[in-house]
C-alpha positions as CSV (number, residue, x, y, z in Angstrom):
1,X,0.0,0.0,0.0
2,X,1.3,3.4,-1.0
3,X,1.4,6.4,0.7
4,X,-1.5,7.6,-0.9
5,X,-3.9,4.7,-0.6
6,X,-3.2,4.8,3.1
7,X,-4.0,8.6,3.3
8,X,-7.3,8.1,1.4
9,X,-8.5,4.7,4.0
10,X,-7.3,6.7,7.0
11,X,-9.4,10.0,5.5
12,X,-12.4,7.9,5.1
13,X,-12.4,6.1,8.1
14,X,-11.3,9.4,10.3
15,X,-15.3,10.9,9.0
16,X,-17.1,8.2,9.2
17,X,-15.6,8.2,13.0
18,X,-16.2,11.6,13.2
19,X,-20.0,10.5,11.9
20,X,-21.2,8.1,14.7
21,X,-18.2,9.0,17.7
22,X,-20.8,11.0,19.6
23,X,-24.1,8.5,19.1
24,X,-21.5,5.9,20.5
25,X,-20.0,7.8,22.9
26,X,-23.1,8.4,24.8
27,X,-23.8,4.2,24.9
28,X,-24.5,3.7,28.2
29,X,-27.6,6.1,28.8
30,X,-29.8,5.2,25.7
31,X,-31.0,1.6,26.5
32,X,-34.1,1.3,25.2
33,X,-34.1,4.0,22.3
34,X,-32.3,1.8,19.7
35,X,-34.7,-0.5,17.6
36,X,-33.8,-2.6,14.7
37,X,-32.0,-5.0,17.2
38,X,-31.9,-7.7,14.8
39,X,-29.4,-6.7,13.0
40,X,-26.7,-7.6,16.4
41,X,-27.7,-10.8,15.9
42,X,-25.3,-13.3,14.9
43,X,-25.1,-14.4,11.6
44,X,-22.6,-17.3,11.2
45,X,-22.8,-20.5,13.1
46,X,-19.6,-20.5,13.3
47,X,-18.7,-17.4,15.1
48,X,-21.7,-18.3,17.8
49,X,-19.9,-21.1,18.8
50,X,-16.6,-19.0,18.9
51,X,-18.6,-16.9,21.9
52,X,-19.8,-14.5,19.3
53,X,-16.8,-13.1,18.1
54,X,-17.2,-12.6,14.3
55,X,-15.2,-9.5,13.0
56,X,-11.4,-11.0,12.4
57,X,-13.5,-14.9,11.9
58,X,-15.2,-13.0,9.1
59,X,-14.8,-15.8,6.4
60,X,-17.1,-16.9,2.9
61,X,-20.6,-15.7,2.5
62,X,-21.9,-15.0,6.1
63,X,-19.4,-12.3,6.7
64,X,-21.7,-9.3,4.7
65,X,-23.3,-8.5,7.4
66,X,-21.1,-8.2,9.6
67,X,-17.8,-7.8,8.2
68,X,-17.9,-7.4,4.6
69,X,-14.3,-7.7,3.9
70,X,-14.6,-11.5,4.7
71,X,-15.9,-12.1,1.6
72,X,-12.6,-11.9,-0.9
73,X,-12.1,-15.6,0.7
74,X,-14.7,-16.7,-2.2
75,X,-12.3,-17.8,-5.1
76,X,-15.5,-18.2,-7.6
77,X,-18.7,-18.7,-6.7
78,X,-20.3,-19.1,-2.7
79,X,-23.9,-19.2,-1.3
80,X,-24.3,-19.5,2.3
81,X,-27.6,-19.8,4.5
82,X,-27.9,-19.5,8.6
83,X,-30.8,-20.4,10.5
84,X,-31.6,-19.6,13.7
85,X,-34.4,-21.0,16.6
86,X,-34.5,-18.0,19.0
87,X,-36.7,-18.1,22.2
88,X,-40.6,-16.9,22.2
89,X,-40.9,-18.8,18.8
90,X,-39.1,-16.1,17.1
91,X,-37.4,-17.0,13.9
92,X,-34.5,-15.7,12.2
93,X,-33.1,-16.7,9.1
94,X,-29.9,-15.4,6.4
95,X,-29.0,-16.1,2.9
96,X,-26.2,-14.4,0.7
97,X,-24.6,-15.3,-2.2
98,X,-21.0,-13.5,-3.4
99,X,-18.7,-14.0,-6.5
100,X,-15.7,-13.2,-7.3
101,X,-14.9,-10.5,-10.2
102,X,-12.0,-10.9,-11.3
103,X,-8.8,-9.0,-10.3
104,X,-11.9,-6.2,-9.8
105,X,-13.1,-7.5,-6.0
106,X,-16.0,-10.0,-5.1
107,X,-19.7,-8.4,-5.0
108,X,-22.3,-10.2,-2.9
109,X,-25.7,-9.9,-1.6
110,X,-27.9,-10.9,1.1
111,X,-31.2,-10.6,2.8
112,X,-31.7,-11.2,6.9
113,X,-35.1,-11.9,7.9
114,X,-36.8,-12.1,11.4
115,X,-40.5,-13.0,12.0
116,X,-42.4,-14.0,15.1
117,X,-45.2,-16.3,14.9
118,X,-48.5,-15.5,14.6
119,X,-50.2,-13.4,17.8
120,X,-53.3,-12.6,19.2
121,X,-54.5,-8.9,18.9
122,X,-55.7,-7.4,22.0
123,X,-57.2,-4.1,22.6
124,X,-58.3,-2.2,25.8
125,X,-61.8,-2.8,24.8
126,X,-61.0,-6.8,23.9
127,X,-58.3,-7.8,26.3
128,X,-58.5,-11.4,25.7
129,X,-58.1,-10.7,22.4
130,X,-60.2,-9.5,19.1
131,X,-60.3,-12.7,17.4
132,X,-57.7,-11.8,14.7
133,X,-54.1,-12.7,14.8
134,X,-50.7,-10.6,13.0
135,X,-47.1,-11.6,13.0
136,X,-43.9,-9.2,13.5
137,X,-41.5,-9.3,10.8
138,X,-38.0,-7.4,9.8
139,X,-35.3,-7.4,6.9
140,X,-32.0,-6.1,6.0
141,X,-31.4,-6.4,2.1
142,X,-27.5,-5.9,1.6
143,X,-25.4,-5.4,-1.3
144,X,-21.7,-5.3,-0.4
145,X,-18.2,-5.5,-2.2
146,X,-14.7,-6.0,-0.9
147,X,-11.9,-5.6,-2.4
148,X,-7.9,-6.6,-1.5
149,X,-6.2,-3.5,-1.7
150,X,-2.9,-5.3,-0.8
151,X,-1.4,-8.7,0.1
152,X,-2.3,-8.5,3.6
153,X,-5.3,-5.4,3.7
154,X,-8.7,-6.7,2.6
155,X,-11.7,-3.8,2.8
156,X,-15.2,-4.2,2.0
157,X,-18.8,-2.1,2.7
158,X,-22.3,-2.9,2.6
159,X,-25.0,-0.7,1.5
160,X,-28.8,-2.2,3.2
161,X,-32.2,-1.4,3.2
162,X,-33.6,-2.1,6.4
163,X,-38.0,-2.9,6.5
164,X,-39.6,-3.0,9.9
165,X,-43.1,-3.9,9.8
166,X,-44.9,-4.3,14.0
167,X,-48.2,-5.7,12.4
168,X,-49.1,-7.1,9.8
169,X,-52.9,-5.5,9.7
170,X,-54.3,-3.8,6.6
171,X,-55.7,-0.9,8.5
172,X,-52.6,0.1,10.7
173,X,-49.4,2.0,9.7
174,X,-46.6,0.1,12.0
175,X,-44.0,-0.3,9.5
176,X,-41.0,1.7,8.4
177,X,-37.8,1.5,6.4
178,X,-34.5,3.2,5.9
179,X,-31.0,3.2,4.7
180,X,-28.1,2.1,6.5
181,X,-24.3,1.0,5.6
182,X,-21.4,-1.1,7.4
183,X,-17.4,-1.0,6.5
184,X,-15.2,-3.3,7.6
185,X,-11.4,-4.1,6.9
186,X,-9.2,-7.0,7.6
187,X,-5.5,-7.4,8.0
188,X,-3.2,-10.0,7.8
189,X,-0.2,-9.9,10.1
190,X,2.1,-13.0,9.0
191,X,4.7,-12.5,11.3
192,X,2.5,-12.7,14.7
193,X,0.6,-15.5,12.8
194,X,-2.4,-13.4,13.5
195,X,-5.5,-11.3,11.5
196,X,-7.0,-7.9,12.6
197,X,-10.8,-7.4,11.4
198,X,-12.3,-3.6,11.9
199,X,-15.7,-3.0,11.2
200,X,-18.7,-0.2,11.5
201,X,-21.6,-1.4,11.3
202,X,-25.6,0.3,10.7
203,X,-25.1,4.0,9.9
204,X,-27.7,5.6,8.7
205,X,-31.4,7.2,9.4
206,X,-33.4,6.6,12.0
207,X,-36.5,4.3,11.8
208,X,-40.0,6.5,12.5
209,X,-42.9,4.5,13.6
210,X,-45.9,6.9,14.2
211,X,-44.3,9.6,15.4
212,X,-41.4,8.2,17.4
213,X,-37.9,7.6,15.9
214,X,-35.7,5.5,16.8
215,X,-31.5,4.6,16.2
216,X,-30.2,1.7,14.6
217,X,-27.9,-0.3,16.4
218,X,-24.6,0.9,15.7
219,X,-21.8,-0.8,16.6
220,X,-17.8,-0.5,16.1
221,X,-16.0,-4.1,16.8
222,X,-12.0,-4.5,16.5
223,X,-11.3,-8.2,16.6
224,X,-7.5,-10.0,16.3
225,X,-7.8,-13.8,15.6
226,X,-4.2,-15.8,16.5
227,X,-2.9,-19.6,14.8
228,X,-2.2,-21.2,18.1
229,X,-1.1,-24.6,16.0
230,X,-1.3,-24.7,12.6
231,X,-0.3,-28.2,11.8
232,X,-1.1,-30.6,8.6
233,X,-3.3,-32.7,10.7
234,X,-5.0,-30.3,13.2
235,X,-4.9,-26.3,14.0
236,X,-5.7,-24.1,16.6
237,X,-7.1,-20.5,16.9
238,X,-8.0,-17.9,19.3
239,X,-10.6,-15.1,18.9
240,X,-11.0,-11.5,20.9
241,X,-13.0,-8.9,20.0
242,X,-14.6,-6.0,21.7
243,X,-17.6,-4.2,20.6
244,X,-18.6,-1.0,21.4
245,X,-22.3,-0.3,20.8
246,X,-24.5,2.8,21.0
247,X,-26.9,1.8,23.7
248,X,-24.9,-0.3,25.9
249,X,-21.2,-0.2,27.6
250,X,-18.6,-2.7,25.7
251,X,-18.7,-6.1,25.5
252,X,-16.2,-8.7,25.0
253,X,-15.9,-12.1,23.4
254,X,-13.2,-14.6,23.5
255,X,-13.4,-18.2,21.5
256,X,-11.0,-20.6,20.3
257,X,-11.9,-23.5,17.3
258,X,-9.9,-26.9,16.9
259,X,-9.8,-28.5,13.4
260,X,-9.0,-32.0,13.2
261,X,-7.8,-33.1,9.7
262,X,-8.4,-30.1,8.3
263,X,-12.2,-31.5,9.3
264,X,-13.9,-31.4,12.0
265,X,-13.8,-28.7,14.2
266,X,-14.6,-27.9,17.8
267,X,-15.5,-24.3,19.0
268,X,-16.5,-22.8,22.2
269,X,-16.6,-19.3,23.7
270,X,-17.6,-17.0,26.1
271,X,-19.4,-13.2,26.3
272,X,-18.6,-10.9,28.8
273,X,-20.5,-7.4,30.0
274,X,-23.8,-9.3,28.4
275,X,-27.1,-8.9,30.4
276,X,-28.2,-12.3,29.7
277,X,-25.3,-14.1,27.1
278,X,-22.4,-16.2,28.4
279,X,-21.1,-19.7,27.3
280,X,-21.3,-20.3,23.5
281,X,-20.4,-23.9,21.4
282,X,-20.6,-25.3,18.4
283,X,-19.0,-27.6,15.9
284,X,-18.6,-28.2,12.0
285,X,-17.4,-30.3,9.2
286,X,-16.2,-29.5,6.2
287,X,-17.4,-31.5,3.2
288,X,-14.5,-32.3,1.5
289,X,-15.3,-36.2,1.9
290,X,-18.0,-35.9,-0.3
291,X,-16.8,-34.2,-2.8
292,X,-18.4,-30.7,-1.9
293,X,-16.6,-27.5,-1.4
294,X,-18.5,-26.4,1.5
295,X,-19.2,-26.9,5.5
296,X,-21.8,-27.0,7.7
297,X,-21.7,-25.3,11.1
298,X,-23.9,-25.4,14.5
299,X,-23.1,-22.7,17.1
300,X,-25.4,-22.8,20.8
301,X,-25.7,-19.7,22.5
302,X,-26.4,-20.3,26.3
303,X,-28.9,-17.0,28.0
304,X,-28.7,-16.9,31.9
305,X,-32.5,-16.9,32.1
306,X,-33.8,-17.5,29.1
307,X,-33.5,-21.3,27.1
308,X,-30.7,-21.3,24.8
309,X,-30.3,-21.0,21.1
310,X,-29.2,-23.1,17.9
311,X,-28.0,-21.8,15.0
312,X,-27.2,-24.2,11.7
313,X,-24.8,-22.6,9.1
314,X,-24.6,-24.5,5.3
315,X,-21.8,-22.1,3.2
316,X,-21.5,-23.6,-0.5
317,X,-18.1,-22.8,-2.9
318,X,-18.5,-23.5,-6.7
C-alpha cells in the first residue's frame, strides 16, 4: 500500500468516525431508544460457537453483514444460508450469495429476515383478544463489495435497506424503512501469525414508527484472531474482539476452534458485559469427503435466564 492509498482509507475512516463517535459515545444512557435490534444478531454458526466473536472470523458468505471484507475468501462462486431458533418462537433466518470479479473485488448480496409467529391482537376494549391474529416481521437487504487493496489489507462495505413492519394488519401503519451502511477491513499480520478485522456497522437514518424515531444499532467491533497450532493434521485458533455499541457499555468475546484433519472442528466461547449471554459452542465439518466444497456449522448460544439457542450454518463454494 502506498502512501496515498493509506492517506485516502485513513481520510475515510477518520469521517465516518467523526459521523457516529458522539451516538456511540453516549452508549450507556440510551438503552431502550435503539430499535432494529436484529441486526446484532449473529449471523454465522460458526462465530456463535466462537462466543460470538465474528469481525477478524469474518470468512465466505456470512461475513456481509457483519464484516464485509470477509468475503474476498470466495475464489469463484459461494452461497451460504444460517438459521436460527430464538426463544418466544421467534425465527431468524440469512442467505447471501458473493462472486468473485475478477482481479476487480468480489460483489455479494444478502437478505436477513426475522419473523415471530402469529399473535393474538388485544385491545383495551377486547383484552382477551379480538379474534384476529398478526405476526412481526423485519429485513435487512445488503449489497456489499470487498476488495484486496494489498497482500495482507482486505476492505469491503455494505450498502442495506432495512424494513420493519410491527403488524401485519391492513388498516394500521406500523412499519417503516431506511437506509443504513457497514465497513469493515481485515489485515493480515504474517509475522504474529495473527488477522485484525475492523468493522462499522448500521449507519444511517433513523427508523419512525408513528411519530417516534428510533437509532439503529450501531456498533464499532475491533477483533484479532491468532494460529495457536497450525499443523497438517489439526490447527488451533483464538478469537477476541470488543464491541462498542450505542446503547450499551462494551462487551467482549473470547473463543478458540480446533480443526482435526483439516475436518472437524470444535469451538466454544464466552461473552462478557452481556445482560443475559455467556457460554457459546458449536462444531462443524467441512465437506471435503464428499466431494463438496463447502461446510456446515452449529453454534449454541447459552442465556442466563432464558432457554438457549441453535444456530445451523450451510456455506457452499462453486
Amino acid at each position: 500500500m502506498n502512501m496515498k492509498e493509506l492517506l485516502r482509507i485513513t481520510l475515510i475512516a477518520a469521517v465516518i468516525l467523526s459521523l457516529v463517535a458522539p451516538g456511540i459515545g453516549t452508549a450507556g444512557n440510551r438503552s431502550g431508544t435503539v430499535t432494529g435490534q436484529f441486526l446484532k444478531l449473529p449471523l454465522s454458526a460458526r462465530a456463535v460457537g466462537m462466543g460470538g466473536a465474528q469481525v477478524a472470523v469474518a470468512n465466505g458468505v456470512t461475513s456481509i453483514g457483519y464484516n464485509p471484507a470477509g468475503m474476498m475468501s470466495v475464489q469463484r462462486y459461494g452461497f451460504g444460508a444460517t438459521y436460527t431458533s430464538w426463544f418466544a418462537d421467534v425465527q431468524y433466518s440469512y442467505v447471501g450469495v458473493a462472486g468473485r470479479l475478477d482481479d476487480i473485488g468480489t460483489i455479494g448480496a444478502s437478505v436477513i429476515m426475522l419473523s415471530t409467529d402469529e399473535m393474538k391482537e388485544t385491545t383495551p376494549a377486547f383484552p382477551e383478544g379480538t379474534g384476529r391474529t398478526f405476526r412481526s416481521s423485519e429485513y435487512a437487504f445488503s449489497l456489499a463489495f470487498a476488495r484486496q487493496v494489498t497482500d495482507q489489507f482486505v476492505v469491503g462495505i455494505n450498502a442495506k435497506v432495512i424494513m420493519s413492519n410491527l403488524a401485519n394488519l391492513a388498516e394500521t401503519d406500523l412499519g417503516s424503512s431506511t437506509f443504513a451502511f457497514d465497513i469493515g477491513t481485515l489485515y493480515d499480520v504474517p509475522i504474529l501469525k495473527s488477522r485484525i478485522g475492523v468493522s462499522l456497522t448500521n449507519i444511517g437514518k433513523d427508523l419512525e414508527y408513528i411519530t417516534e424515531s428510533y437509532s439503529l444499532p450501531t456498533a464499532l467491533r475491533f477483533g484479532v484472531l491468532v494460529d495457536i497450532i497450525k499443523e497438517d493434521n489439526h490447527s488451533m485458533v483464538t478469537t477476541l474482539q470488543v464491541t462498542r455499541l450505542n446503547d450499551a457499555e462494551e462487551q467482549y468475546n473470547l473463543g478458540a476452534e480446533y480443526m482435526l484433519n483439516n475436518m472437524f472442528a470444535l469451538r466454544g466461547g464466552w461473552k462478557f458485559a452481556y445482560d443475559q449471554e455467556n457460554v457459546t459452542g458449536g462444531f462443524g465439518m467441512k465437506l471435503g469427503t464428499f466431494g463438496i466444497d463447502g461446510a456446515v456449522d452449529y453454534g449454541y448460544n447459552n442465556f442466563t435466564y432464558l432457554p438457549g439457542t441453535h444456530s445451523f450454518t450451510l456455506e457452499l463454494m462453486f
